[in-house]
DOKEPA-472832 format. One record per atom (N, C-alpha, C): residue in three letters; x, y, z. Coordinates in Angstrom, 3 decimals, padded with zeros to 6 digits. Layout:
{"ALA", {X, Y, Z}};
...
This chain:
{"UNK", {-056.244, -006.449, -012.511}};
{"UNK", {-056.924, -006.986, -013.690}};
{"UNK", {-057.068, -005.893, -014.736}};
{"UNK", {-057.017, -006.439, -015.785}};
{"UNK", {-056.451, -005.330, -016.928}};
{"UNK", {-058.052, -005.421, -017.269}};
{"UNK", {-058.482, -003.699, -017.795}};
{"UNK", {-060.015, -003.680, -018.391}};
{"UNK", {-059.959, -002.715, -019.168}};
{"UNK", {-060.481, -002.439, -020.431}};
{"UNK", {-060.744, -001.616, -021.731}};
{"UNK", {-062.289, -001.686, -021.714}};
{"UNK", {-062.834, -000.728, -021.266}};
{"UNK", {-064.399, -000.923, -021.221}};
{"UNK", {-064.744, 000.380, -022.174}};
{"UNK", {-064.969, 000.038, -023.707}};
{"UNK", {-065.548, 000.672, -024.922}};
{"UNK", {-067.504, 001.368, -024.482}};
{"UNK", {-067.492, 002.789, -024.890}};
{"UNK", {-068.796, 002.966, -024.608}};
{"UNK", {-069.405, 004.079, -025.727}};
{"UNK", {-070.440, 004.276, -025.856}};
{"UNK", {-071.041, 005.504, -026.940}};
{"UNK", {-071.542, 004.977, -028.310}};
{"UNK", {-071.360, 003.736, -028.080}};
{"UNK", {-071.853, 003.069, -029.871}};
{"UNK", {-073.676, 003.234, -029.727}};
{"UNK", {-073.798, 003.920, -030.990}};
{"UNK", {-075.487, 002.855, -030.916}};
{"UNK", {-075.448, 003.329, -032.891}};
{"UNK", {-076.765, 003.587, -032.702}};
{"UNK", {-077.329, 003.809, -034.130}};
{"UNK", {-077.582, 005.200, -034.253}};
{"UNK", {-077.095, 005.775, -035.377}};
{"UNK", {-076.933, 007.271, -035.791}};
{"UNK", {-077.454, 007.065, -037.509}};
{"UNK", {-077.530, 008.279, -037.853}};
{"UNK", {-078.391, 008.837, -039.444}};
{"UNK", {-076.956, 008.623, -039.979}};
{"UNK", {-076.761, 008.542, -041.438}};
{"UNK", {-075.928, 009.550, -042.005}};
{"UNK", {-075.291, 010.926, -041.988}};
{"UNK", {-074.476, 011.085, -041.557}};
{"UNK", {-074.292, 012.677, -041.740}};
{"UNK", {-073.902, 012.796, -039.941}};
{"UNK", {-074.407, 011.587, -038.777}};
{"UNK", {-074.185, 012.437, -037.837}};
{"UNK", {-073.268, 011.672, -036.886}};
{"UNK", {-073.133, 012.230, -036.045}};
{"UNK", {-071.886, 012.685, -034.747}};
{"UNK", {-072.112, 011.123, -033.848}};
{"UNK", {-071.076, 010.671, -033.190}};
{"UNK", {-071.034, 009.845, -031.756}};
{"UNK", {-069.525, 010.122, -031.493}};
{"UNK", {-069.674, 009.827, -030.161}};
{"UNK", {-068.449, 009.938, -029.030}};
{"UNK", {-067.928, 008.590, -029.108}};
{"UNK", {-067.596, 007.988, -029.132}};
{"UNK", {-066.930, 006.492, -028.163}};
{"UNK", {-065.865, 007.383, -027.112}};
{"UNK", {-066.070, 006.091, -025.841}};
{"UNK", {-064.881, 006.455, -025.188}};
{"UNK", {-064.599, 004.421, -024.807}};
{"UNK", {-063.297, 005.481, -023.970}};
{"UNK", {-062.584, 003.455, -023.621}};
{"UNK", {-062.106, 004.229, -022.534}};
{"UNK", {-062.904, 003.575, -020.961}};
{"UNK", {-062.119, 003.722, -020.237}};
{"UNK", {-060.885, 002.399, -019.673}};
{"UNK", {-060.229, 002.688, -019.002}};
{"UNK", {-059.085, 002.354, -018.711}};
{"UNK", {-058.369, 001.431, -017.267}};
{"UNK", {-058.662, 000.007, -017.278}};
{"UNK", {-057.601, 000.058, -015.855}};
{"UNK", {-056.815, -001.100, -015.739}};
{"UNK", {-056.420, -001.114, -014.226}};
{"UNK", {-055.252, -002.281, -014.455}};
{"UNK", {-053.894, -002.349, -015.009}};
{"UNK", {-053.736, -001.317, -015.617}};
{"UNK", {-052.295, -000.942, -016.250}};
{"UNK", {-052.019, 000.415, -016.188}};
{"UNK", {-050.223, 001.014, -016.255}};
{"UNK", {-050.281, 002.403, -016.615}};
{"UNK", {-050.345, 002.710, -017.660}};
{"UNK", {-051.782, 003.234, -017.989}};
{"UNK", {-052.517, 003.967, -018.893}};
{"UNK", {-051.312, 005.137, -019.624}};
{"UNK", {-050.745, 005.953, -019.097}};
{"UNK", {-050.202, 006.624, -019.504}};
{"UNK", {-048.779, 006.443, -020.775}};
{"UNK", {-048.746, 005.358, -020.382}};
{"UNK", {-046.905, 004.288, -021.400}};
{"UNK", {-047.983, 003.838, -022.355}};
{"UNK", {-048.654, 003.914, -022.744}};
{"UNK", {-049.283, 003.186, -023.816}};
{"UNK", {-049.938, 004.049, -024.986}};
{"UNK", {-049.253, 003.519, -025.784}};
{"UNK", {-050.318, 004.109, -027.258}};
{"UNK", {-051.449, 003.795, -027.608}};
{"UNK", {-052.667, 004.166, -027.628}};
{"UNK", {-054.233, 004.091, -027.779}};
{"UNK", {-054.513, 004.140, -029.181}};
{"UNK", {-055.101, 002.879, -029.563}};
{"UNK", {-055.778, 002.734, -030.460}};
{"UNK", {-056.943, 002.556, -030.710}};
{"UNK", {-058.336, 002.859, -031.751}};
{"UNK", {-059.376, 002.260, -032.019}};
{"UNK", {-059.211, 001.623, -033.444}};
{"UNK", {-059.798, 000.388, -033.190}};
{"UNK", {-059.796, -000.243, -034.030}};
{"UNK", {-061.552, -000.912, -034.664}};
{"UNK", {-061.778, -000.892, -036.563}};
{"UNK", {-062.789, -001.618, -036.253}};
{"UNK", {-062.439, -002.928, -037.183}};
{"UNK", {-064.429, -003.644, -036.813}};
{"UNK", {-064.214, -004.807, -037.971}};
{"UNK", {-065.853, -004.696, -038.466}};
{"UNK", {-065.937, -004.636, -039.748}};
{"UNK", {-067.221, -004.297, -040.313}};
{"UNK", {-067.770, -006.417, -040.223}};
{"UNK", {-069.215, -006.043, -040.381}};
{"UNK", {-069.506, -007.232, -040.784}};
{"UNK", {-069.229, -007.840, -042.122}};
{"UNK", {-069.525, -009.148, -041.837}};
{"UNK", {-069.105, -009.715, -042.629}};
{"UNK", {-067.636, -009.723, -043.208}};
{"UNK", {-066.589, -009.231, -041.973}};
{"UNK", {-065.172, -009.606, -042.031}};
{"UNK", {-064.782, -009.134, -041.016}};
{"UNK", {-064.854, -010.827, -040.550}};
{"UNK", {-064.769, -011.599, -038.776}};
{"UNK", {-062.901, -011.251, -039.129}};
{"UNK", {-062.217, -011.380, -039.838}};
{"UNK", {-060.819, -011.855, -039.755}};
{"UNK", {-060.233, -010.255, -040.306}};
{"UNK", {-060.693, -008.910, -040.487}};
{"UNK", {-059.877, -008.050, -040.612}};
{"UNK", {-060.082, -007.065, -039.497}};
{"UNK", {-059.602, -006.874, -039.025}};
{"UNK", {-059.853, -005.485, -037.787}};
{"UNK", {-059.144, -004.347, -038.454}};
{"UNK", {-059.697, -003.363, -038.751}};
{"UNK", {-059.002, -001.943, -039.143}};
{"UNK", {-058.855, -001.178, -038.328}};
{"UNK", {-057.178, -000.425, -038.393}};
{"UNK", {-056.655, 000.536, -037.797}};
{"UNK", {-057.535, 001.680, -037.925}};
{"UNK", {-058.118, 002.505, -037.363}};
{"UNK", {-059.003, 003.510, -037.374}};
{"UNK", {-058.118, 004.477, -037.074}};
{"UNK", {-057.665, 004.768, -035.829}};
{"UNK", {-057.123, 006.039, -035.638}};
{"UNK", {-055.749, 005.531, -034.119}};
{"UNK", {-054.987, 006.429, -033.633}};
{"UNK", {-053.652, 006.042, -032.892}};
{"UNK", {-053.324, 007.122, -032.452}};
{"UNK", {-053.217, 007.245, -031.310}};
{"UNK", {-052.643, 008.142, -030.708}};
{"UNK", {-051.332, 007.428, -029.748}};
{"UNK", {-050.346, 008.513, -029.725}};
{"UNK", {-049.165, 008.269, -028.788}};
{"UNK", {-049.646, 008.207, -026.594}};
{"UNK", {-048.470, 008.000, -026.211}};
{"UNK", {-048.692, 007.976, -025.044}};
{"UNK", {-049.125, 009.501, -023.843}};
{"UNK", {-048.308, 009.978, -024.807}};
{"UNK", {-048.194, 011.275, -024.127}};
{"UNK", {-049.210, 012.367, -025.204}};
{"UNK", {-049.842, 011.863, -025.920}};
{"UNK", {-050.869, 012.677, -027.290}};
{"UNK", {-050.313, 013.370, -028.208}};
{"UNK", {-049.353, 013.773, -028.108}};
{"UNK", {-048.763, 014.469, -029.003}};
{"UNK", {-048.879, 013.667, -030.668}};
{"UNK", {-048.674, 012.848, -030.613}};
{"UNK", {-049.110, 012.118, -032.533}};
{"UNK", {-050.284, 011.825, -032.531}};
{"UNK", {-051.105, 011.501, -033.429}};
{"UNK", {-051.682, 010.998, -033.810}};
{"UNK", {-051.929, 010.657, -035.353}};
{"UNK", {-052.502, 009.410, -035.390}};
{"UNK", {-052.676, 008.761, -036.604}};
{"UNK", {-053.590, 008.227, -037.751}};
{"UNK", {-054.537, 008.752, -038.735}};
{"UNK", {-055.604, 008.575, -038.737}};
{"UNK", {-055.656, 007.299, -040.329}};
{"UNK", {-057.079, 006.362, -040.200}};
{"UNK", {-056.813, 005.556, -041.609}};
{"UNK", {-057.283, 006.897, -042.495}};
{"UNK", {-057.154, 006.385, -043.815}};
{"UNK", {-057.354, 007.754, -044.921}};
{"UNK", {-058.858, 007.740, -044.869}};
{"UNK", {-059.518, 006.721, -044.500}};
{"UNK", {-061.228, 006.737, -044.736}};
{"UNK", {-061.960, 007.785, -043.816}};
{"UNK", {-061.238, 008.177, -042.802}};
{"UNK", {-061.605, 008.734, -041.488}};
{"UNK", {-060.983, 009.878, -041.624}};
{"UNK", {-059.563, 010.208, -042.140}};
{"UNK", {-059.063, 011.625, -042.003}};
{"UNK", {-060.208, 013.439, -042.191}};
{"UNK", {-060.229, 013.763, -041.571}};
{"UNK", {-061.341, 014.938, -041.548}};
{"UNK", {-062.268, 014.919, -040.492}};
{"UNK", {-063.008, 013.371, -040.533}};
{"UNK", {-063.945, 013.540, -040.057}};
{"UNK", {-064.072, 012.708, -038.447}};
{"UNK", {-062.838, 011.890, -037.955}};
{"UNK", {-062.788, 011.650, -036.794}};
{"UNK", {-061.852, 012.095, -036.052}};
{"UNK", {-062.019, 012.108, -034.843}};
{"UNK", {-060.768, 013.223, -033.986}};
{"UNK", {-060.583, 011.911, -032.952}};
{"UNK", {-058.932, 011.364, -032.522}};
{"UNK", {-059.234, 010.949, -031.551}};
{"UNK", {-058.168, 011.770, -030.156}};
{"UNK", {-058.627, 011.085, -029.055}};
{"UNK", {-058.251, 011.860, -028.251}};
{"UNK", {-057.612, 011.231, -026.701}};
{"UNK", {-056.798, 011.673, -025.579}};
{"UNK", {-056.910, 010.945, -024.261}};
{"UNK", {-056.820, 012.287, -023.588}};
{"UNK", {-056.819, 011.417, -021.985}};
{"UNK", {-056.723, 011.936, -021.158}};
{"UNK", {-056.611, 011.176, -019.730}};
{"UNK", {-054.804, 011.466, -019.940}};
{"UNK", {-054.504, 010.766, -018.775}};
{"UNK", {-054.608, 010.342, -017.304}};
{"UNK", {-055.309, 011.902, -017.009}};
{"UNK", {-055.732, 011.723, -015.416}};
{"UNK", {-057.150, 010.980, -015.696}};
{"UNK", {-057.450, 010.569, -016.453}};
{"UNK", {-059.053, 009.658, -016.722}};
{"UNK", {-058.958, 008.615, -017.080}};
{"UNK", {-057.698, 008.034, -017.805}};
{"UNK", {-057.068, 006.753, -017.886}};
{"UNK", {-058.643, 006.525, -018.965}};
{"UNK", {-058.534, 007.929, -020.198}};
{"UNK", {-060.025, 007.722, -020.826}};
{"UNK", {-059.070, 007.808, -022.399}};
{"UNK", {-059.441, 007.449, -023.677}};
{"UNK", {-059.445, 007.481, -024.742}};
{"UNK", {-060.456, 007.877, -025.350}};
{"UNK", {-060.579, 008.728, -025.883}};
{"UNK", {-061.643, 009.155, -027.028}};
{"UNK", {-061.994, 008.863, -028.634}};
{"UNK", {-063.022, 008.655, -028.962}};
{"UNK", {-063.075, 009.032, -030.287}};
{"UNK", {-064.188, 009.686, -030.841}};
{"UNK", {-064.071, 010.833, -031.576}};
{"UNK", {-064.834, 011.709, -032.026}};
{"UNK", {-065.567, 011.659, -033.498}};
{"UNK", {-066.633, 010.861, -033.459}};
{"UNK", {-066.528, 010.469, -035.212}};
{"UNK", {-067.910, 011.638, -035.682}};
{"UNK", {-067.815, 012.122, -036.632}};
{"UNK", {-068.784, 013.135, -037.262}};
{"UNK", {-069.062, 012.881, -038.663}};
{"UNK", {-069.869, 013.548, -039.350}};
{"UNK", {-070.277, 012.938, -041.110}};
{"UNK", {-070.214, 011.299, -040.964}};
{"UNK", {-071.032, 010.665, -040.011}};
{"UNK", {-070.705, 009.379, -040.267}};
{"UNK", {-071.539, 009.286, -041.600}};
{"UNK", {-071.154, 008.015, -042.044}};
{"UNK", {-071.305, 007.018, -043.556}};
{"UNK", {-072.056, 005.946, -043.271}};
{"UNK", {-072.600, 005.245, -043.977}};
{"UNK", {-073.139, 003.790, -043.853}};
{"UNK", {-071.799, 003.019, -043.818}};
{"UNK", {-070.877, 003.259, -044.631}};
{"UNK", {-069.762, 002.525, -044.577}};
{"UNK", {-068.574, 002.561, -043.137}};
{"UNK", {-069.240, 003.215, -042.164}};
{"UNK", {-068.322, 002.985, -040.899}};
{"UNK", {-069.126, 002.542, -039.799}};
{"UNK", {-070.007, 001.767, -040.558}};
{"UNK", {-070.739, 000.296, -039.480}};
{"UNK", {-069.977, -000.436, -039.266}};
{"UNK", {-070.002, -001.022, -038.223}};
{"UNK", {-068.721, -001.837, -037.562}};
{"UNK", {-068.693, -001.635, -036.293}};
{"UNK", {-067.948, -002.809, -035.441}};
{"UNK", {-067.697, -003.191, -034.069}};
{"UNK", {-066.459, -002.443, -033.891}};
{"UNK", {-066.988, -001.665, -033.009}};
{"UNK", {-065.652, -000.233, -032.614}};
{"UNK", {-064.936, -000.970, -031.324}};
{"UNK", {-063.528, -001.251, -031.119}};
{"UNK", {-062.384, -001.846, -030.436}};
{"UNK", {-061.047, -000.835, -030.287}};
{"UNK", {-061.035, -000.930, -028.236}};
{"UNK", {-060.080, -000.255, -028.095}};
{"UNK", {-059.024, -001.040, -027.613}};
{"UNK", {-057.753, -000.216, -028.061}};
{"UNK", {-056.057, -001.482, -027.917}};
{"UNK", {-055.650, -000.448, -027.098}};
{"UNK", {-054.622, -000.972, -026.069}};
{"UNK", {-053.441, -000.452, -025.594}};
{"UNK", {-052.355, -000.911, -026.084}};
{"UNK", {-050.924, -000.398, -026.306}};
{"UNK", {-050.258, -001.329, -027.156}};
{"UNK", {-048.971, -000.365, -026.225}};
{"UNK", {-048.099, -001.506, -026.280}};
{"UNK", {-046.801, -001.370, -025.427}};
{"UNK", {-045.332, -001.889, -026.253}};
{"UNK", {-044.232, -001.739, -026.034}};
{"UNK", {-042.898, -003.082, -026.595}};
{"UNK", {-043.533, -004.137, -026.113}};
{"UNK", {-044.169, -004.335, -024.617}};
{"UNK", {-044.651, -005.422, -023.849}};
{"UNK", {-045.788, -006.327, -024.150}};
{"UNK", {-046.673, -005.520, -024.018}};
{"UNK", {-048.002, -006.258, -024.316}};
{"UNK", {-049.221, -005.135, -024.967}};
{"UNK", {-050.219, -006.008, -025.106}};
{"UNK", {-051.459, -005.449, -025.788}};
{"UNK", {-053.152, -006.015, -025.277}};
{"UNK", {-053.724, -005.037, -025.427}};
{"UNK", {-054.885, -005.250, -024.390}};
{"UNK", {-056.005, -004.816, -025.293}};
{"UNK", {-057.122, -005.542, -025.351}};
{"UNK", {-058.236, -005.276, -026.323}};
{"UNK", {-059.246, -005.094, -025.203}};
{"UNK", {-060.226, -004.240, -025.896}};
{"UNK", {-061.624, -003.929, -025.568}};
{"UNK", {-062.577, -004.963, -025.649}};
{"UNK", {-063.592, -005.264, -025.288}};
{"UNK", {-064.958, -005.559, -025.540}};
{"UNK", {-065.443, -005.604, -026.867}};
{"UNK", {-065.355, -004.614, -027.157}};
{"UNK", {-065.912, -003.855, -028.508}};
{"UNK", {-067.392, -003.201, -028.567}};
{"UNK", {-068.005, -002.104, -029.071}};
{"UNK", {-069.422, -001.444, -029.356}};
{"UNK", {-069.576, -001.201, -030.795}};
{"UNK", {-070.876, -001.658, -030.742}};
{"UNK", {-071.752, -001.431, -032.262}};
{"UNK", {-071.818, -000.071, -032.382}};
{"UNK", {-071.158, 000.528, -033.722}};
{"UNK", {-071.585, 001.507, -034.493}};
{"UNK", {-072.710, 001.127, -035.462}};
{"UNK", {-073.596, 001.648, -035.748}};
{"UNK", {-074.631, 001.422, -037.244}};
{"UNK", {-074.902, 002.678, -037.386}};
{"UNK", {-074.788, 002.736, -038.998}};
{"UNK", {-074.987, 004.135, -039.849}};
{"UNK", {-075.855, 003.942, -040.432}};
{"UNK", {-077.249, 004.422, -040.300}};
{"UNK", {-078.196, 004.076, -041.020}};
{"UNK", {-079.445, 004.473, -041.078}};
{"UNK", {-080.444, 004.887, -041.921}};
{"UNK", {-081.292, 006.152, -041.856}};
{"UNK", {-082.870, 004.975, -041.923}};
């Protein structure tokens, strides 16, 4: 059974730091490119590319809103994905979602609440 279990969301200030992670199972973790993805409220129908990493880590990919200030990351013997977000904004509130993505198939998270807000 395939599982993406998203964790580290809550409520943070402006200006500060959270982890997310996505752990991993049911599939080889390792053939797959890791994505986080979000969707702010009040737009149920857009999910944004946040950040992408390759299978093996070597690329990664960031949206321009995030470049600087989020790092993402894996680690294969943990079948774990990371994301490192810092200087958060009010504007990167949103339901944080992790993808596996293959030629084959694609596998979504749960999703966790980020809120930026003082």
């Amino acid at each position: 059974q395939v599982q993406l279990v998203e964790s580290g969301g809550g409520l943070v200030q402006p200006g500060g730091s959270l982890r997310l992670s996505c752990a991993a199972s049911g599939f080889t973790f390792s053939s797959y490119t890791m994505s986080w993805y979000r969707q702010a409220p009040g737009k149920e129908r857009e999910r944004e590319l946040v950040a992408a990493i390759t299978s093996a880590g070597g690329i990664t990919n960031y949206a321009d809103s995030v470049k600087g200030r989020f790092t993402i990351s894996r680690d294969n013997a943990k079948n774990t994905v990371y994301l490192q977000m810092n200087s958060l904004k009010p504007e990167d509130t949103a339901e944080y979602y992790c993808n596996a993505d293959s030629p084959r198939y694609a596998y979504w998270g749960q999703g966790t609440q980020v809120t930026v807000s003082s």
